[in-house]
N, CA, C and O of each residue as an XYZ file, in Angstrom:
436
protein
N     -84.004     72.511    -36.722
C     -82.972     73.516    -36.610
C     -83.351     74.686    -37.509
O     -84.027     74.488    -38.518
N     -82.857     76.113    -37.105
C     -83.233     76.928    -37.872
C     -82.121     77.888    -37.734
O     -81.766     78.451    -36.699
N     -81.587     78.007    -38.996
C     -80.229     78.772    -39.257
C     -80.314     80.050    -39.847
O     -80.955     80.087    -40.897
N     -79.813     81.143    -39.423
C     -80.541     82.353    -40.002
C     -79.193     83.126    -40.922
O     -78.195     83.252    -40.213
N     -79.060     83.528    -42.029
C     -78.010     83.734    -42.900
C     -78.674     84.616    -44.029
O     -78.820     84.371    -45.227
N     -79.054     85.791    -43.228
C     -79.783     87.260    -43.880
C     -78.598     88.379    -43.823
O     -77.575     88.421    -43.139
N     -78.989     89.039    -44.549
C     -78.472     90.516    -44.566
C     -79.462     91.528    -43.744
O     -80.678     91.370    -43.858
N     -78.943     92.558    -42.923
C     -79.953     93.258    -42.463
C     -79.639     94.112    -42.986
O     -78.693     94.744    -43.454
N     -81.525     93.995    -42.707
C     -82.207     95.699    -43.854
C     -83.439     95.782    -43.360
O     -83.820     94.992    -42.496
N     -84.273     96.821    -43.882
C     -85.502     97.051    -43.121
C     -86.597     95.835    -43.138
O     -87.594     95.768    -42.419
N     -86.207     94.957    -44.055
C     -87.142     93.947    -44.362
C     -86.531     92.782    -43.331
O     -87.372     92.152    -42.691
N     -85.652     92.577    -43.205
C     -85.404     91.408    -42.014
C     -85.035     92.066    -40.678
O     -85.025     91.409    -39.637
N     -84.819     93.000    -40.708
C     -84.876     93.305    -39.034
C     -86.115     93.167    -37.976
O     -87.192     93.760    -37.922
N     -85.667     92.377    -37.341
C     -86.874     91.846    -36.262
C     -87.666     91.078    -36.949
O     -88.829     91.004    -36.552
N     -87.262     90.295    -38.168
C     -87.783     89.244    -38.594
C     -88.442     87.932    -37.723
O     -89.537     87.379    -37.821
N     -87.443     87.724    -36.953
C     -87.548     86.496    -36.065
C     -88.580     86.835    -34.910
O     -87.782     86.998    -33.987
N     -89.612     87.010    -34.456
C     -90.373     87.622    -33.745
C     -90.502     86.278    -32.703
O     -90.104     85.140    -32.950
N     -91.251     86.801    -31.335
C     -91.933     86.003    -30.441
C     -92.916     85.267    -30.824
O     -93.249     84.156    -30.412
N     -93.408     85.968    -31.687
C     -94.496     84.900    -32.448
C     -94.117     83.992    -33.417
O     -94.817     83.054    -33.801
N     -92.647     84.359    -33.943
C     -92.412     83.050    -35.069
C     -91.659     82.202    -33.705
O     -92.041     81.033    -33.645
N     -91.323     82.337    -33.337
C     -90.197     81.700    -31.920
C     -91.449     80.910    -31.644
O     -91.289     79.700    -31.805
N     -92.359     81.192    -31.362
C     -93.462     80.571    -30.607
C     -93.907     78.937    -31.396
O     -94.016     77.821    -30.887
N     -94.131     79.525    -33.182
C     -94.212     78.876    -34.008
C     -93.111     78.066    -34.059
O     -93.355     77.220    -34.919
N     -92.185     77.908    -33.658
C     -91.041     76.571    -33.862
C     -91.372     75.700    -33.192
O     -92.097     75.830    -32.206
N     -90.659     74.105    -33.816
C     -91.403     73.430    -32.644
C     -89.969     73.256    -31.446
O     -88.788     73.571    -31.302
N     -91.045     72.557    -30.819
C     -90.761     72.731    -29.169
C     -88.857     72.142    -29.480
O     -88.493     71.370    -30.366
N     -88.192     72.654    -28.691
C     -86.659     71.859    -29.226
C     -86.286     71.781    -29.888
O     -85.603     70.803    -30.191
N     -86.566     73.197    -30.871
C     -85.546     73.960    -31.857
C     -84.356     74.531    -31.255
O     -84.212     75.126    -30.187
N     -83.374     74.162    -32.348
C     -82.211     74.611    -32.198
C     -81.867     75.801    -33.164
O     -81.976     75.633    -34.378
N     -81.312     77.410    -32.464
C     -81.460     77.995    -33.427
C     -80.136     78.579    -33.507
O     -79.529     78.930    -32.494
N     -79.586     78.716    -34.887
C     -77.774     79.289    -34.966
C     -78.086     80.784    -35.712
O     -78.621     80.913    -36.813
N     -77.695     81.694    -34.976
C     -77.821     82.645    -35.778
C     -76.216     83.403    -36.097
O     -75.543     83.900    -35.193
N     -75.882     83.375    -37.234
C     -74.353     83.891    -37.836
C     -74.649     85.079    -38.813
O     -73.720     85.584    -39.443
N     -75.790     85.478    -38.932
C     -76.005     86.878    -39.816
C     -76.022     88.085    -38.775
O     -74.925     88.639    -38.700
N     -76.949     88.586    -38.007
C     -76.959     89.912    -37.632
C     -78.368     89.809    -36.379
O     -79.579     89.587    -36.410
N     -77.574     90.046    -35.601
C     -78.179     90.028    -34.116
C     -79.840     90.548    -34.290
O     -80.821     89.806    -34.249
N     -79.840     92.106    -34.503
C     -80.942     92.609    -34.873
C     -82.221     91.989    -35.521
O     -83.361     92.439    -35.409
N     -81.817     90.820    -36.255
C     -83.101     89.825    -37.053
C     -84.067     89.220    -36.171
O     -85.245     88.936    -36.390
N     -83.220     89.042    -34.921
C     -83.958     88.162    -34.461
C     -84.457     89.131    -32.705
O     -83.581     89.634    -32.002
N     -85.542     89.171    -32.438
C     -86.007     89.663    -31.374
C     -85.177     88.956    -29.617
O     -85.577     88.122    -28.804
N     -84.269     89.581    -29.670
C     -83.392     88.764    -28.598
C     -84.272     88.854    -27.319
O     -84.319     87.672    -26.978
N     -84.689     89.259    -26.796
C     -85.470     89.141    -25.447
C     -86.929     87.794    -25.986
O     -87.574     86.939    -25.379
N     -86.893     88.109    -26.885
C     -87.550     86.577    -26.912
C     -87.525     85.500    -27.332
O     -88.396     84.633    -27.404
N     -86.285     85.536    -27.690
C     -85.189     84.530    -27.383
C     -84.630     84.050    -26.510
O     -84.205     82.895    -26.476
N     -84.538     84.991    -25.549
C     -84.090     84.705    -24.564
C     -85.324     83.930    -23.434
O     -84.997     83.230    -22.476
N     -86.266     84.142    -23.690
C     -87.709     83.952    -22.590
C     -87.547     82.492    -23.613
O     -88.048     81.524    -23.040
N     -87.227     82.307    -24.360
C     -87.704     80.736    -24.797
C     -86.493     79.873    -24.907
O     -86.421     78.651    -25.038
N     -85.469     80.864    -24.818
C     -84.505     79.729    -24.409
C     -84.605     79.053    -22.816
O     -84.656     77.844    -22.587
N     -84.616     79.909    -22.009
C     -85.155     79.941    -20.484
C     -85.931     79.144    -20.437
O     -85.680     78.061    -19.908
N     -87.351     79.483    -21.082
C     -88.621     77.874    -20.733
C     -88.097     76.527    -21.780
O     -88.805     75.539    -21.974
N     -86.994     76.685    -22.271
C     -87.015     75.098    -22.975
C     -87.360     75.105    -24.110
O     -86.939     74.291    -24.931
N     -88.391     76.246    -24.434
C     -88.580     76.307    -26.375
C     -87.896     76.132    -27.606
O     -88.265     75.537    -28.619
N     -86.477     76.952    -27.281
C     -85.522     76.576    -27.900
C     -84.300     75.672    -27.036
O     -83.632     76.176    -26.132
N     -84.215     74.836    -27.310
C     -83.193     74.041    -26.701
C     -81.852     74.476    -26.796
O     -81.018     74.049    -25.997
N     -81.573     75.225    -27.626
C     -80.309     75.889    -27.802
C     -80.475     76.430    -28.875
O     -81.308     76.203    -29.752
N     -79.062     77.716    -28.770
C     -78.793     78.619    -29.651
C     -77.438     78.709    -29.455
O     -76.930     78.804    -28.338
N     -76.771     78.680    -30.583
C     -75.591     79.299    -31.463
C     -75.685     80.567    -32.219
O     -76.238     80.800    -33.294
N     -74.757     81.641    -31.098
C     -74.919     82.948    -31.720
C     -73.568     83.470    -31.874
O     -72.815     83.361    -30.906
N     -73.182     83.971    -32.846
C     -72.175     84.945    -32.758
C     -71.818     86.015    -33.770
O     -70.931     86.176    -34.608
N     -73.183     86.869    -33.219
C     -73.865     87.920    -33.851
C     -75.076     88.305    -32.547
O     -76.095     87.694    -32.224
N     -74.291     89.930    -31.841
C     -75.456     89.953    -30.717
C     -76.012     91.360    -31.052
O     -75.371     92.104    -31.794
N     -77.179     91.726    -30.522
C     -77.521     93.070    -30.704
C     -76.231     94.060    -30.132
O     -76.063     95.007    -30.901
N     -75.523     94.063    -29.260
C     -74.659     95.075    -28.617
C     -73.508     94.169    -28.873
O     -73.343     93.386    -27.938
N     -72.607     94.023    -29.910
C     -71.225     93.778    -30.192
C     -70.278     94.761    -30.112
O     -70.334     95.795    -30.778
N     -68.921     94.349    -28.894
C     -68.931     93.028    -28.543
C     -70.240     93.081    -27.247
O     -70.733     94.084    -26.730
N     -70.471     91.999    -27.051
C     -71.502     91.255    -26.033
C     -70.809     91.734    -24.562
O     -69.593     91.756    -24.373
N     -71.936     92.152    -23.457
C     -71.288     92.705    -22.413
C     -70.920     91.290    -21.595
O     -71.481     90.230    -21.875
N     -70.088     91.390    -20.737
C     -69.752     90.366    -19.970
C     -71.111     89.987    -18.876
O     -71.184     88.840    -18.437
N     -72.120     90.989    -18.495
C     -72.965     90.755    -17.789
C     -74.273     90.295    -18.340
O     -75.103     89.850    -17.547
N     -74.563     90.358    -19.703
C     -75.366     90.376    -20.362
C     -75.847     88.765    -20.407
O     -75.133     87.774    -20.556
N     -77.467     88.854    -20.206
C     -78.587     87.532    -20.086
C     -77.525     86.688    -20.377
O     -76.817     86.163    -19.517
N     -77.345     86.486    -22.131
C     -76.977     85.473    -22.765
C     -75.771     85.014    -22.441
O     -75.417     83.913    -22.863
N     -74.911     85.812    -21.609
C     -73.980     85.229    -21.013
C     -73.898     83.961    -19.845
O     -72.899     83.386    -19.413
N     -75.402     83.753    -19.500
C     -75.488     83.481    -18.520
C     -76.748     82.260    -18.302
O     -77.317     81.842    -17.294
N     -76.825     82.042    -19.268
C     -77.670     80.862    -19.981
C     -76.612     79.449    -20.484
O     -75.867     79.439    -21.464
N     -76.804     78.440    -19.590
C     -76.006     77.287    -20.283
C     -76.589     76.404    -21.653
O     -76.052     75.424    -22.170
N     -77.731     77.014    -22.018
C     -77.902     76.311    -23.135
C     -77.930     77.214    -24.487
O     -78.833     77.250    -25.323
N     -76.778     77.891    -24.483
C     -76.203     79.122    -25.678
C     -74.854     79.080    -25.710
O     -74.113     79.043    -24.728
N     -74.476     79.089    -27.085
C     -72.951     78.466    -27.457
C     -72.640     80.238    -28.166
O     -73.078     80.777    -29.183
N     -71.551     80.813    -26.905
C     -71.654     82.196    -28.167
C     -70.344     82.341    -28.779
O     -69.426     81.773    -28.187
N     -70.161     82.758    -29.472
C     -68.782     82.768    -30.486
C     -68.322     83.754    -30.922
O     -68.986     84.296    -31.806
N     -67.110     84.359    -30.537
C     -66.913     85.870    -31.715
C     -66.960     85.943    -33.338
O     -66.439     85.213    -34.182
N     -67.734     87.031    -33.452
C     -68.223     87.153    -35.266
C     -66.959     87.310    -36.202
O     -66.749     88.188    -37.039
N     -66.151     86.202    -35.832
C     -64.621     86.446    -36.665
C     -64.475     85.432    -37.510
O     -63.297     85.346    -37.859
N     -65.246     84.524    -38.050
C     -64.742     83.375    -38.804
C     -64.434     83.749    -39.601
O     -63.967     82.788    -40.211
N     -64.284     84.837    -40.344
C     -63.662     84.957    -41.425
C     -61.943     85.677    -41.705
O     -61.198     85.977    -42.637
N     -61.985     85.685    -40.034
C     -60.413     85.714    -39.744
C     -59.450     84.738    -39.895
O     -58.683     84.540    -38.953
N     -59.355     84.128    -40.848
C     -58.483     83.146    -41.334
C     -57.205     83.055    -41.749
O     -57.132     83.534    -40.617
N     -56.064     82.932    -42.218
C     -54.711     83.431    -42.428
C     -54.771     83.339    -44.075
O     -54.063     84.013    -44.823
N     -55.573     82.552    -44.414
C     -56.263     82.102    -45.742
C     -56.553     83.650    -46.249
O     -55.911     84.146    -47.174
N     -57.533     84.313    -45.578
C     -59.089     85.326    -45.641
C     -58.218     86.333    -45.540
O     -58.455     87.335    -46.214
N     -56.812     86.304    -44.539
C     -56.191     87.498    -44.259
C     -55.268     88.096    -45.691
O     -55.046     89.248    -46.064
N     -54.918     86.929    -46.195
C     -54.046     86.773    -47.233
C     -54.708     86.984    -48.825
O     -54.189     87.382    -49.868
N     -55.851     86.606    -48.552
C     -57.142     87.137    -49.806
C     -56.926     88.728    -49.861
O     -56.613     89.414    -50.834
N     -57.204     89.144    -48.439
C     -57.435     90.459    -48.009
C     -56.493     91.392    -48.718
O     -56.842     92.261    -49.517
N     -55.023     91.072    -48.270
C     -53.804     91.740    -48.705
C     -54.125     91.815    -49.866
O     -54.605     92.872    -50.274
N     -53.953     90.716    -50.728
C     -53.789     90.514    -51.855
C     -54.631     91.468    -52.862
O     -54.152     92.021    -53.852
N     -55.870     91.549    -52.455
C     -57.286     92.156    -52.669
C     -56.451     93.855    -52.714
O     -56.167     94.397    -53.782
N     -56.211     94.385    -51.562
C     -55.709     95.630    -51.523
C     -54.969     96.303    -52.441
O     -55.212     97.311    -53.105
N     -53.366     95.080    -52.328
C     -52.186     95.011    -53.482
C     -52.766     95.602    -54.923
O     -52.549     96.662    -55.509
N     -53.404     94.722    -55.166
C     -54.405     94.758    -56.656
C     -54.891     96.177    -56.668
O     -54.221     96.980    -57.317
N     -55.621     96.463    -56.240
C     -56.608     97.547    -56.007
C     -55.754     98.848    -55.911
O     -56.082     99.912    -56.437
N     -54.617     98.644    -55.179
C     -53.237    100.173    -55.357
C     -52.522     99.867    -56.535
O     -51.844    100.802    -56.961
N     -52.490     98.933    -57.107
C     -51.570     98.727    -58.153
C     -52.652     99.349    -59.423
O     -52.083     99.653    -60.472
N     -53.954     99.517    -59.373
C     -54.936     99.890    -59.909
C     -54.596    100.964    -60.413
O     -54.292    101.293    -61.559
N     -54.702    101.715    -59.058
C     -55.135    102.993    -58.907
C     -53.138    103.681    -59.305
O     -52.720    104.681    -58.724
N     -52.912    103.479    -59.568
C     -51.683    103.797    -59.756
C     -51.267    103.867    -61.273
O     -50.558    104.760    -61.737
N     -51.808    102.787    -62.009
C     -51.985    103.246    -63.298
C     -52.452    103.868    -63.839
O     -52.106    104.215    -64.968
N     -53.432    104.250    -63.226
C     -54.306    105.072    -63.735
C     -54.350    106.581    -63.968
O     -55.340    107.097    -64.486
């Protein structure tokens, strides 16, 4: 399995190349939850197609949101997910709270 959890920047963009794809072994599973751009999606896509990668978990695409017509839509061995996990009622409530603070700041000041 190969899980990708980068920041993009000029140094990891298009990190993931056809040639490292190539280099996995055969019936890798790959989750990508950082940033679409890392990874060379058209050849990703050519190796999800021949079986190279056995699957992928994405939810992070080059064109967010993801078109309804688009390849990866249309591949049964890709699990795609909207890039919201951190929409939580938990995360939402951090959020507020985070703000609150931050005007109550600026107000003393």
């Amino acid at each position: 399995m190969v899980s990708i959890h980068l920041l993009l920047n000029d140094e990891t963009r298009g990190l993931i190349t056809r040639d490292k794809i190539a280099k996995m072994k055969k019936g890798v599973v790959l989750i990508n939850t950082a940033r679409g751009a890392i990874v060379d999606e058209q050849a990703m896509i050519d190796a999800l197609n021949s079986g190279h990668i056995r699957h992928a978990g994405l939810d992070v695409y080059n064109i967010e949101p993801l078109p309804k017509d688009h390849p990866l839509t249309k591949i049964p061995n890709v699990t795609l997910s909207a890039h919201s996990a951190f929409r939580t009622p938990e995360a939402s409530e951090n959020l507020i709270h985070a703000a609150w603070e931050h005007c109550r700041r600026i107000v003393k000041e």
